[in-house]
N, C-alpha and C positions, 0 to 999 in steps of 0.2 A: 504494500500500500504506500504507492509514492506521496500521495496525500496525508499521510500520518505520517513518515520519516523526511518528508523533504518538500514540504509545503512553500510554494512561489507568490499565493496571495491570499494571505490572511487577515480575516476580519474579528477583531478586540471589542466583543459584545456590550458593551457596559463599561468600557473604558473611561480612567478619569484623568483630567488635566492636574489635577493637585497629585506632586510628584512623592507627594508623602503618604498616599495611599495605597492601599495592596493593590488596587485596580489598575494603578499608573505602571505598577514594576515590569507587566509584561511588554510592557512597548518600549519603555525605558532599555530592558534587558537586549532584547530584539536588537536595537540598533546599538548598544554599547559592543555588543558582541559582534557586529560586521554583518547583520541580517541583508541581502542585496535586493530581497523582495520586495514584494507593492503590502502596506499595513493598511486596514480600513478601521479607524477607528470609529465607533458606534457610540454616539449620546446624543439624545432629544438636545441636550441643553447646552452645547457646543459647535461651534462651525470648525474650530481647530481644537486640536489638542496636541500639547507639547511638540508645535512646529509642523503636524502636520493635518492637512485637511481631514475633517472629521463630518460624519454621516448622520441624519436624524434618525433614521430607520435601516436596517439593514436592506429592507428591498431599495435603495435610495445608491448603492454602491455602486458606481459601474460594473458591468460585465460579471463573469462567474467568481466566485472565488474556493479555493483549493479546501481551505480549513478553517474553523471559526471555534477561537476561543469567548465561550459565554463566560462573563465577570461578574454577571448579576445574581440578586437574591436568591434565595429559594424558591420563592414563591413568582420570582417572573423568567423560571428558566424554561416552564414547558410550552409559553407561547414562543419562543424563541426558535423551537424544534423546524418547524415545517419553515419558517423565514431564513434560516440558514440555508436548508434542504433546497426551496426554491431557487438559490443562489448558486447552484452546485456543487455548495459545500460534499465532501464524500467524507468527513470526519468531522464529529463537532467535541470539543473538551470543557466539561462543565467544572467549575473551578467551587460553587457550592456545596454546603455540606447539609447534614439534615435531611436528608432521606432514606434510605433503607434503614440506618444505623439509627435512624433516630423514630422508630417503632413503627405502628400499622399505617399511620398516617402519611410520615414520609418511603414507606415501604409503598403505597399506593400511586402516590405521584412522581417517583421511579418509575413503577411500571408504566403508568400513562405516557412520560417523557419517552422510554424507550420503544412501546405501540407508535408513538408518532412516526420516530426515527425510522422503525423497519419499514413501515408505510411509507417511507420519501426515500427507502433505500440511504440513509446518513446512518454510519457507525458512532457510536460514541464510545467518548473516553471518559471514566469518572460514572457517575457524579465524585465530587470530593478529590478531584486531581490537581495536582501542580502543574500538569503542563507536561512539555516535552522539548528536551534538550538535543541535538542534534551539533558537535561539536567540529570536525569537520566540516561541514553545511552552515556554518556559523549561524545556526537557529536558537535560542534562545529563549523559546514560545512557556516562558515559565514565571512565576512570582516567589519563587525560591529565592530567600534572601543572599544562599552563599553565589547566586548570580553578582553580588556585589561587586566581587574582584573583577579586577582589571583583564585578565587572564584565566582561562579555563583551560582544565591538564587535559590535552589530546592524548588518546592511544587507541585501543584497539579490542578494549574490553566494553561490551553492552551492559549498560544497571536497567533492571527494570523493577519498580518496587510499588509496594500497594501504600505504603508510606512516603508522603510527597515530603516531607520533613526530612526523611532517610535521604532524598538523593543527594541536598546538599552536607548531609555527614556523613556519607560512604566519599564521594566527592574530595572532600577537604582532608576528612583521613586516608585517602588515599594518595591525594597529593604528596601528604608528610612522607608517602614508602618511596612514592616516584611512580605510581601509579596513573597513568591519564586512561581516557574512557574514550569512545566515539559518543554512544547514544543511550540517555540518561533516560527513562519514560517514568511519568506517576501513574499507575492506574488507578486506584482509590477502590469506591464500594465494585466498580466491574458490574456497572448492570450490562456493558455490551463484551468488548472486547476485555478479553483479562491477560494478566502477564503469562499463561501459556502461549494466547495465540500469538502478543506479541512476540514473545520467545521465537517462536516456528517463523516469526516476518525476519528478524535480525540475523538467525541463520543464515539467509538467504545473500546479507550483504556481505560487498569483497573484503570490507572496512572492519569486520566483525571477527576475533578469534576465538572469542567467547563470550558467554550473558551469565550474568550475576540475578539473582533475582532473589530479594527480601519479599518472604511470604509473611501474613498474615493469616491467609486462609486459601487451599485448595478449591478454585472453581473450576468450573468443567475440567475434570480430569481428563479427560480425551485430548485436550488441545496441549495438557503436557506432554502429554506418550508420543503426540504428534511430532511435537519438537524435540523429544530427546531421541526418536528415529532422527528426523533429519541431523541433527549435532551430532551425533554417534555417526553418519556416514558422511559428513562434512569435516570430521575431526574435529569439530570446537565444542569444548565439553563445558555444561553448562552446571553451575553452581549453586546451589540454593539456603538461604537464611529463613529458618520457618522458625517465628514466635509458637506459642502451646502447650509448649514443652509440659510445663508445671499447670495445675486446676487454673490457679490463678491469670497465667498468660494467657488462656484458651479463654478466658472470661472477657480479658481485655478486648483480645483480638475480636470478638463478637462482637461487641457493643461499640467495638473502630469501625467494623466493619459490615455491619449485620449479617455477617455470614453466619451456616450453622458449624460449631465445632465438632469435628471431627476424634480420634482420639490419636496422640503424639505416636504412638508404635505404628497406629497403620501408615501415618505421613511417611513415617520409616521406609514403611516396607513399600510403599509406591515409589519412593524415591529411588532405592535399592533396586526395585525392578525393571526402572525406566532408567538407567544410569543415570542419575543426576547425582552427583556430589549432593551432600549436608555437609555445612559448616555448622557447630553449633556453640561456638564464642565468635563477637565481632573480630576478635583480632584472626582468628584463623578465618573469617569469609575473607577478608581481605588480603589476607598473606596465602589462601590458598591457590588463587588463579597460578601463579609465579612456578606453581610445582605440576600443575597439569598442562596448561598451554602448551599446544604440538605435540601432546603425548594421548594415546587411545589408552583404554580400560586395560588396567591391571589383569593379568592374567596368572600370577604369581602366586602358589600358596602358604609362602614363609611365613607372612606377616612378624619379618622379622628385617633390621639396621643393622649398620655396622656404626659404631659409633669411634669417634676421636677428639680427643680434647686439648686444647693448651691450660684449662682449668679444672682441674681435680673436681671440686664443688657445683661447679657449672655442669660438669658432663654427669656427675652425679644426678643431678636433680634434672636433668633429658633422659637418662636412661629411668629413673623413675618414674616421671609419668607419663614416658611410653608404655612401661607396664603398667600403668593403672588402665593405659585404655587398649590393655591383651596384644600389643608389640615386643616384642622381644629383641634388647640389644646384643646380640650374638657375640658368642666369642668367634674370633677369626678363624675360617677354616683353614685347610692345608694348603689350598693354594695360594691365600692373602697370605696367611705365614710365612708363608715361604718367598714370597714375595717382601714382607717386613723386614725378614733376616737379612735379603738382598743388601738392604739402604740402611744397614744396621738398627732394627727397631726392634724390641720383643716384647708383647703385648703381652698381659697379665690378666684377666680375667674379660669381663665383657666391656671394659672401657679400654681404646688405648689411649692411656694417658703420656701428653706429648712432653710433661711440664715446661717451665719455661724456658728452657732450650729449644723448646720445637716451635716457637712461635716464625721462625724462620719462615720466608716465603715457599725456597723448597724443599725444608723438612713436611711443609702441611700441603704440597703438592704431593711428594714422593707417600705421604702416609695416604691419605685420598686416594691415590693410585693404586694402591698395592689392596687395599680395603676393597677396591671395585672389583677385585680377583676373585668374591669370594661369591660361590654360587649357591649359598642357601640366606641370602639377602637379598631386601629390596630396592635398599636407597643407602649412600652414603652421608652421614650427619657429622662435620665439623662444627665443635664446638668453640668457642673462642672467646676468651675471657679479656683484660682491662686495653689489651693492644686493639682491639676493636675499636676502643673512643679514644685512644691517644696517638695512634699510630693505622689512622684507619687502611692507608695505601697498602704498608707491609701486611697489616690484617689482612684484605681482601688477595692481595697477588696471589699469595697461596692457593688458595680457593677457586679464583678464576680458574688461573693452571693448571690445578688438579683437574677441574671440568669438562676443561677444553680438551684435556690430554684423554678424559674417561668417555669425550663424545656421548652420543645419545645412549652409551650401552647401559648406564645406571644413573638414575637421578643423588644429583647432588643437592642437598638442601640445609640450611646454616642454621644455626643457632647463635645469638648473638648474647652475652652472658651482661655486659651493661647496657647504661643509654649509647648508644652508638648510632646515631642517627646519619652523619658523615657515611660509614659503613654500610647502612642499610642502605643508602643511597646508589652509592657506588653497584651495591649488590645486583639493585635492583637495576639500573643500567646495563650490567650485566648480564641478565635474566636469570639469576640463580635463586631461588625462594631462599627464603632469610627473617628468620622469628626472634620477635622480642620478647616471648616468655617460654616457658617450657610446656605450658597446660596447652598454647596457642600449636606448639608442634607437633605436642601428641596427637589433636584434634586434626589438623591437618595429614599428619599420617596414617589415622584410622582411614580419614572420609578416601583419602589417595589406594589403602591397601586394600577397599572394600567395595571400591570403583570397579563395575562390571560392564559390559556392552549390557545394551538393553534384551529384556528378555520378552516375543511374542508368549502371551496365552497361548493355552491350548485350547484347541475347540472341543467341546466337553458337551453330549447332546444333556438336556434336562432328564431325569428320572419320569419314569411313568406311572404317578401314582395320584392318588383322588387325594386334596387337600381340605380337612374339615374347618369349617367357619371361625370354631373355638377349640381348637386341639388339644387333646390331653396327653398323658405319658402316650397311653396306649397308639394314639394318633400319630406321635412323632415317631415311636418305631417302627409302625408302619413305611413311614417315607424315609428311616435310614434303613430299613429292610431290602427297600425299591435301589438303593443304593450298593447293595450288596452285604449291608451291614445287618444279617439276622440273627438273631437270640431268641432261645425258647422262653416264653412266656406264656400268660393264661389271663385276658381279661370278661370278668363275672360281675353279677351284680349283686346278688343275696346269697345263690348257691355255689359254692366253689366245686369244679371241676373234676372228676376225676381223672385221673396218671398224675398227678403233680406230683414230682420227686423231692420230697423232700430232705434235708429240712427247705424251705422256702424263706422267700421276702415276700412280705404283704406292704403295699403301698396303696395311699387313697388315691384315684382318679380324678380330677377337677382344671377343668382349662384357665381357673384361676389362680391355683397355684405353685410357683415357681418353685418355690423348697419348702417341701413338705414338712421335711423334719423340722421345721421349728414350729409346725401345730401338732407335731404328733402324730405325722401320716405316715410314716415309715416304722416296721416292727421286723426286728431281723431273726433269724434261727428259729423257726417256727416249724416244731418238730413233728405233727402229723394234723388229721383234719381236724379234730376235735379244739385243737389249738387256733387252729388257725380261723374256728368259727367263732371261737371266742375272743380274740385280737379284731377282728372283722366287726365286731358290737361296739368296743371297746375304740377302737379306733376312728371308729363314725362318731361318739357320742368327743372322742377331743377333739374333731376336728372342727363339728357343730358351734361346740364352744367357744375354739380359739379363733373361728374364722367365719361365722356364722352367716355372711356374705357370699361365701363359697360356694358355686354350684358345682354337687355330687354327682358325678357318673358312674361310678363303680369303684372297682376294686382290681389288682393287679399282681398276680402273683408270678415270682419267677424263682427258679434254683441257685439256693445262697452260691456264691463263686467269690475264689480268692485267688488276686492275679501277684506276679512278680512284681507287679507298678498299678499305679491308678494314676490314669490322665485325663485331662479333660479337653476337649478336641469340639472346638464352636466356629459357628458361621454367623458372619452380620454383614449387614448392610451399613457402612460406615456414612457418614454423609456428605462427607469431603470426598473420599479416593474411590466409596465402591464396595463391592464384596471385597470382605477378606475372611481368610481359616484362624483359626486360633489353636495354639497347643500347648499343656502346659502342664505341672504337678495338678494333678487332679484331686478329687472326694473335698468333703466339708472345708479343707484348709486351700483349697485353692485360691480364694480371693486374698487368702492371708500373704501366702509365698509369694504371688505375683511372680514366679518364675514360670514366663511365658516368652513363644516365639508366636511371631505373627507373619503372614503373608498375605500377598492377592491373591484371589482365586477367581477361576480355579485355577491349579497350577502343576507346575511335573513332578514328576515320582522323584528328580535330584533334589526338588527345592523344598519337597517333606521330608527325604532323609536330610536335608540339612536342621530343617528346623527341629530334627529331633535330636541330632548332637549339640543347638545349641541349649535344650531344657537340661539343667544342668540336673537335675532330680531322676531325671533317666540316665543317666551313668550306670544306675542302679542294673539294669538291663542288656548293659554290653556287657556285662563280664566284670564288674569293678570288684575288686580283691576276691577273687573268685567264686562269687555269686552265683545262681544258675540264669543266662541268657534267655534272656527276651524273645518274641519273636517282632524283630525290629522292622522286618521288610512287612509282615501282616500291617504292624501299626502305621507303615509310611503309605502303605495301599489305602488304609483307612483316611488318612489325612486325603489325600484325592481324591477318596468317592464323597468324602462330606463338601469340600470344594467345587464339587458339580452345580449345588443348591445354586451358584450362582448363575442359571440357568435357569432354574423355575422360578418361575414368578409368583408372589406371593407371600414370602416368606423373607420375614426381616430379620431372624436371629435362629438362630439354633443351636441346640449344646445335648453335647453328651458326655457327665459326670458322674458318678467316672466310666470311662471308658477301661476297662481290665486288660493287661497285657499280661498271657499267660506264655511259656516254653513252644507252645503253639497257638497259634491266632491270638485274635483280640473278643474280649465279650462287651458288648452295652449293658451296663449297671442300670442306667437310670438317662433320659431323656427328656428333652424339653425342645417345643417351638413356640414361637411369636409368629403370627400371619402381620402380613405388612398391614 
């Protein structure tokens, strides 16, 4: 959309002459920045503004125009819609706020604005946008105050951010590394186009090596998939900042944005599947481009550095919290060893410490060098302690050197132990990634060793089974039945069955309750019928009780089972990303542990065995201090037929706790759906 990146005649809806208003800053910006375009300023109450002819109406402009920044209220942005449109606007940026985010009311005159827009064929940006920065193009179409400076840092990285406030503080701290941009964009609440699809536009330019993009919230996920294909075969890998993390950011980020919150593991796991880098400190979004740029998806399964230091203290505290976040600083194999021994060096455990002797330009080349020998590593990490900020040239030659001399076959990337901003500089000139704390490197080496090509779905036809209104246990085994997941059971209503092998579980039946066991629906070891008619009286009249709301359907008995593991293995419909599977330490304590892996679904029989070596509670089931084994391939088959659901419709959640992993197969304990 050459009319959103590179717009030749733009019209400043609501623009004001008083240069001390927000309204003034985009025209102000425009021309301080070298804009060569035609501007139509727009105010009833003006013939000029700030030097140049200005329009009562926007139907009043000469001829078409490209793009229209609206500056005015809230309330006079949707007659604005069709009077741009008319004009040939094919992008309009609303710079107001107060709509969706700001509840039913401005959630409705969103929608209206947006109906207009599709009706006239105009895309929009925002509502609640800054604008958009085009820095090469010398565009400036923003009321971003860090437009202020004289100068804006050119390069070759794209920001695309839901916070119009973020562009100019990625911007300015980016400057500090040596960082310049091409093309800045706000998209705000995204009632039209949002930073995926912008993402999928920026690919497409020569200008462009990669996109940065600070999320707030996941919308249309398709249009990121879309662009993380194209950057994955483009090679510019694209990065991402997603607030949510914590209850409380997911809170924020709603009422910023009125989006709905989704939950932080599944953003995870969409990111993960679609290669998009996560950074999740500001200092690693911004120090991470430096370490991927020109480089494709990690294929490596070390997740393991070689680390070297000129500071004892310094390389200590990298090699630490590498391993906090599961990197390992390897001790040198035989061929970097032997290589060390060459240039007289003999490394001692998993740091080589260079002390200060080594701060030499090619002692910390020749160490770099001979480290890149070593083949169960991922990246080379010099360390560099006080000569970094006093002697930044001698610091960096080293470094360069080593680089240049190890070419593309290993990434090299620095750690810088003080303030050394001189250093970082240089670094960065250099294109060598370069961290100023240790938490920011480890973050930056997870996102780098965890970096995949993007993964297609599988196509996964839907199960063929009847879905009731208000489903109960009995109900949802049915449909993990249809999935291949069957378990003997018996559901009754007064009279219980006969064959039942006891001993049995007796559970109440009701589409209204999620867990039983806290009204007393659940009665275990239930040793023959006589028992189990009297638990059946007994169990109706707690549930009566505790839940007396509750509509009764029967009763459910099945043959008590005790597995090697109990997992709990669920499907939902997230609201951000989509279906996803869930797996995790199952039975009553599973919300406690919270040791769970999450993915999109549905998904391949690689990506359930992964997600079950990462639940750390099933270790239990590989063999761990010699235990008897799982049957691990049953439970990774079960992860992908529960993953199908994302196929049938109807169905917002589902769970099976616990799921039983026995020496062979797996059994369903207990069941549960949500219909959407």
């Amino acid at each position: 959309m050459k009319e959103l990146l590179e717009p030749r005649r733009i019209a400043l809806v609501g623009a004001s002459g008083d240069p001390a208003r927000l309204t003034a800053r985009a025209q102000i910006y425009l021309r301080r920045h070298g804009y060569q375009g035609e501007l139509f300023p727009v105010n009833p109450r003006a013939s000029e503004i700030l030097g140049e002819p200005a329009f009562a109406r926007v139907e009043d402009i000469p001829g078409e125009i490209d793009f229209a920044y609206i500056l005015l209220g809230t309330q006079q942005v949707e007659a604005q819609i069709a009077a741009v449109a008319a004009k040939g606007a094919k992008v309009a940026c609303i710079l107001a706020d107060g709509f969706a985010e700001a509840g039913p009311e401005g959630q409705a005159l969103q929608d209206r604005c947006l109906d207009a827009a599709k009706a006239a064929g105009l895309r929009l940006l925002g509502p609640n946008s800054m604008g958009i920065i085009n820095i090469p193009a010398r565009i400036a179409a923003s009321v971003n105050a860090a437009l202020e400076a004289e100068t804006l840092p050119a390069g070759r990285l794209a920001l695309v951010s839901q916070s119009g406030s973020m562009l100019g503080a990625i911007m300015g701290r980016g400057a500090a590394r040596g960082m310049g941009f091409s093309h800045l964009i706000a998209t705000g609440n995204e009632a039209d186009l949002t930073a995926g699809e912008i993402a999928a536009m920026l690919v497409d330019e020569p200008g462009v090596d990669g996109v940065m993009l600070f999320l707030e919230a996941i919308r249309q996920p398709q249009h990121y998939a879309h662009a993380a294909w194209k950057a994955h075969r483009a090679g510019k890998p694209i990065i991402a900042y997603k607030l949510g993390r914590s209850p409380y950011g997911a809170e924020l980020a709603t009422s910023h944005t009125g989006a709905l919150a989704g939950s932080d593991m599944a953003a995870e796991a969409f990111f993960r599947a679609h290669g998009i880098l996560r950074a999740t400190m500001l200092e690693s979004f911004l120090e991470l481009p430096a370490l991927v740029l020109g480089r494709k998806p990690h294929v490596s399964t070390h997740r393991a550095v070689s680390v070297m230091t000129t500071t004892g203290g310094g390389g200590a505290m990298a090699v630490d919290a590498l391993g906090v976040a599961g990197i390992e600083a390897r001790i040198p194999d035989a061929h970097a060893t032997a290589k060390l021994h060459a240039v007289d060096m003999h490394p001692h455990g998993r740091l080589l410490d260079m002390t200060l002797a080594g701060t030499k330009p090619d002692r910390v080349e020749a160490a770099i060098v001979a480290l890149a020998a070593a083949r169960d590593t991922d990246v080379v990490v010099p360390v560099i302690g006080s000569s970094a900020q006093f002697r930044p040239h001698d610091a960096v030659a080293g470094i360069v050197r080593g680089r240049d001399a190890v070419g593309d076959a290993k990434p090299v990337a620095a750690f810088l132990v003080p303030q050394a901003d001189a250093s970082l500089r240089l670094l960065a000139e250099a294109g060598i990634p370069a961290f100023r704390t240790p938490e920011s490197l480890a973050d930056a080496m997870r996102a780098f060793l965890d970096w995949r090509a993007p993964l297609a779905a599988p196509h996964m036809a839907a199960p063929e089974v009847a879905l009731s209104e208000r489903p109960d246990e009995a109900d949802a085994r049915d449909v993990f039945a249809a999935l291949g997941l069957a378990t003997e059971y018996a559901r009754f209503t007064d009279t219980p069955p006969e064959g039942l092998r006891y001993p049995v579980a007796l559970k109440i039946l009701s589409p209204d309750l999620a867990h039983k066991t806290e009204v007393g629906g659940v009665a275990l070891n239930i040793a023959d019928e006589a028992a189990l008619r009297s638990a059946m009286i007994n169990m109706r009249a707690r549930v009566e009780k505790a839940a007396p709301q509750a509509r009764i359907t029967g009763f459910l008995a099945q043959p008590m089972a005790k597995g090697l593991a109990e997992v709990i293995l669920g499907f939902r419909r997230d609201p951000e990303v989509g279906p996803v599977v869930l797996l995790g330490a199952g039975g009553v304590l599973a919300e406690l542990h919270r040791d769970v892996a999450l993915r999109l679904a549905p998904l391949h029989l690689d990506e359930a065995r992964g997600m079950i070596a990462e639940v750390r509670a099933l270790r239990v089931i590989e063999g761990w201090r010699g235990l008897p084994r799982g049957d691990v391939e049953a439970l990774a088959q079960a992860i992908v037929a529960v993953s199908r659901l994302a196929a049938l419709d109807g169905i917002a959640e589902a769970e099976i706790n616990p799921l039983m992993v026995h020496e062979s197969g797996v059994t369903v304990a207990d069941a549960w759906i949500v219909r959407s």
